[in-house]
C-alpha positions, 0 to 999 in steps of 0.5 A: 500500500503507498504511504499516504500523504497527509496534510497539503503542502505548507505553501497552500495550507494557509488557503485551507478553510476546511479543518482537516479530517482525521489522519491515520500514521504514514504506511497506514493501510486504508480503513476507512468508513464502510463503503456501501456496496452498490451494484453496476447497472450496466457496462460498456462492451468492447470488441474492437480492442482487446485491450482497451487502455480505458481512462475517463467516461463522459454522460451525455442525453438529449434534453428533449429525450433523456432516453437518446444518451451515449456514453462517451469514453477514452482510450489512453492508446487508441482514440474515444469511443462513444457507446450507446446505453446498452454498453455497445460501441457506436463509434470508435474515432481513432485520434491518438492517446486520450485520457479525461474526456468531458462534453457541453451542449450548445456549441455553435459551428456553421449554424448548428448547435452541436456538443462539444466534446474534448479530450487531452491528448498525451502525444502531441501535448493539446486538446482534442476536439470533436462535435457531437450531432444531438440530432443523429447521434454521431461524433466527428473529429472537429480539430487538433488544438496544440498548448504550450503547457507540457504533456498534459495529464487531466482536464474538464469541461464548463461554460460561463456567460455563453463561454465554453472553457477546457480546464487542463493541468499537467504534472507539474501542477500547473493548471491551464483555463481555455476558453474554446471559439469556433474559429474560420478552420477549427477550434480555437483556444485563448488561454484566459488564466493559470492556477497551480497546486504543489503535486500532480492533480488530474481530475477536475470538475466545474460546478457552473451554478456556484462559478466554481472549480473543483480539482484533485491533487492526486496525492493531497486533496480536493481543492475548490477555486473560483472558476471566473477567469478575472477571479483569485487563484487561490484554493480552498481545501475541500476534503484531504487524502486521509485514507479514511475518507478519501484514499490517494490516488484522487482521480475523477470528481464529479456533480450531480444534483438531485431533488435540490441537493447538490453532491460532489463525488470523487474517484478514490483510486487507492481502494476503489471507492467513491466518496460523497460530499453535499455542498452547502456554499462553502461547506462540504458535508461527508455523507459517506461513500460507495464501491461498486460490487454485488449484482450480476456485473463484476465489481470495480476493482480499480477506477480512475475517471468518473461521471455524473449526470443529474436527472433522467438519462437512458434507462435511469430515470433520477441520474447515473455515474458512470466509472473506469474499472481496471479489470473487467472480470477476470479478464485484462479488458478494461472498462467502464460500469454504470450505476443508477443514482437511485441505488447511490442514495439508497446505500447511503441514507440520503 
């Protein structure tokens, strides 16, 4: 078991507005509360690889017919994948080595509103693009937008006041808000600010109804900034990686709102399991957490990128998260599972 970082470093402790959650010794192994077992609902199903490098799942249904939804998916190898909701692949577009994906409706090209979908792209160092058809339901390449801040490791989506942006961060903890324009020829990307944590972070999320940004410093915390670009850059410290609560590795974060409440979710790589908050402004209160096993589809035994969507999508009728699992069975295959946010809120009492 990885030694547990335990407290963020002392150049950000002072914007922590949070105390700390209780902390177990360095070498500890993770204890934690009981994770509620949730059982997966469905899984996507890959044949056109027999080793999918999964990594990151997004949600999407149309807000016309929830039931017409898709789930987009990256492949850290080969390109995105775009799976109905029974799990099949409808598309495979193959563009190089993908890892967080996310997606916003509304993104006007040529007249048409279409969702833009995005993606980091580890081998050429910049953000792939693609437009999603709400009305046929196919993806196409939209275009290659090269950045100057290095390889670049996870990334999210957000709009504000009519503006689409890419959140990017590298290794380095250098994190990177792009707003993205349809330009005469593709995509184009202004860089409007940068941010920084200590250590590596990954996964990130925008809240839109707060203005603000959530981000995983893998091995530290969960952080929260203000998402104006004109805003200040310093964090607050939302919850810490103590092993107990939320175990390092801190990948995927995601949103769902559900009958007026507004929950924050993370993807706890170093036990595989998945932790909830409720957001109350600046506070956020544990409510507990889950790992996906029992039922008829294998558990998730590893994770990395998670999802949310809040409401009716495809065969869930009050919301879904959607997680990377490291092992599909016994098998190397990896893949991504799917749990009814009913069944989330049942485990945990909410």
């Amino acid at each position: 078991m990885r030694a547990l970082i335990l407290a963020p470093l002392a150049a950000l402790a002072a914007c922590a507005t949070v105390p700390p959650e209780p902390q177990l010794p360095q070498g500890t192994a993770a204890r934690g509360d009981p994770a509620r077992a949730v059982p997966a609902a469905l899984e996507t199903i890959v044949t056109t690889n027999p080793r999918v490098d999964a990594d990151d799942p997004a949600l999407w249904a149309d807000p016309r017919d929830p039931a017409r939804a898709v789930i987009f998916a990256t492949d850290k190898t080969d390109g995105l994948y775009v799976h109905d909701m029974d799990g099949r692949v409808r598309q495979f577009l193959r563009s190089g080595p993908l890892d967080n994906v996310d997606v916003r409706d509304g993104f006007r090209v040529g007249g048409k509103d279409y969702v833009l979908v995005a993606a980091m792209e580890r081998k050429r160092f910049g953000i792939m693009t693609f437009l999603f058809d709400p009305d046929t339901l196919e993806t196409r390449p939209y275009g290659f937008i090269p950045t100057d801040m290095g390889e670049p490791y996870g990334s999210c989506m957000g709009k504000r006041g009519g503006n689409f942006y890419v959140v990017a961060n590298n290794k380095a903890g250098g994190i990177f808000q792009y707003r993205i324009t349809a330009g005469p020829s593709g995509p184009v990307a202004t860089l409007e600010r940068r941010m920084k944590v200590a250590t590596q972070p990954e996964g990130c999320v925008v809240d839109e109804k707060a203005d603000t940004l959530y981000l995983g410093e893998e091995d530290v915390a969960i952080w929260r900034f203000d998402f104006d670009p004109r805003g200040s850059a310093d964090p607050m410290q939302v919850a810490v990686a103590d092993g107990i609560r939320l175990t390092a590795d801190i990948e995927g974060l995601a949103i769902l709102r559900d009958r007026g409440v507004d929950y924050l979710i993370a993807s706890s790589q170093g036990d595989a399991t998945f932790p909830v908050w409720r957001i109350e402004g600046a506070n956020h209160v544990y409510v507990g957490r889950f790992a996906v096993e029992g039922g008829a589809i294998d558990a998730v035994t590893g994770t990395d990128g998670i999802d949310a969507w809040s409401g009716p999508i495809g065969p869930f009728p009050e919301g879904a998260i959607a997680m990377h699992d490291t092992a599909d069975g016994d098998g190397p295959q990896q893949n991504f599972k799917v749990v009814d946010w009913r069944d989330v809120r049942r485990a945990l009492g909410l």
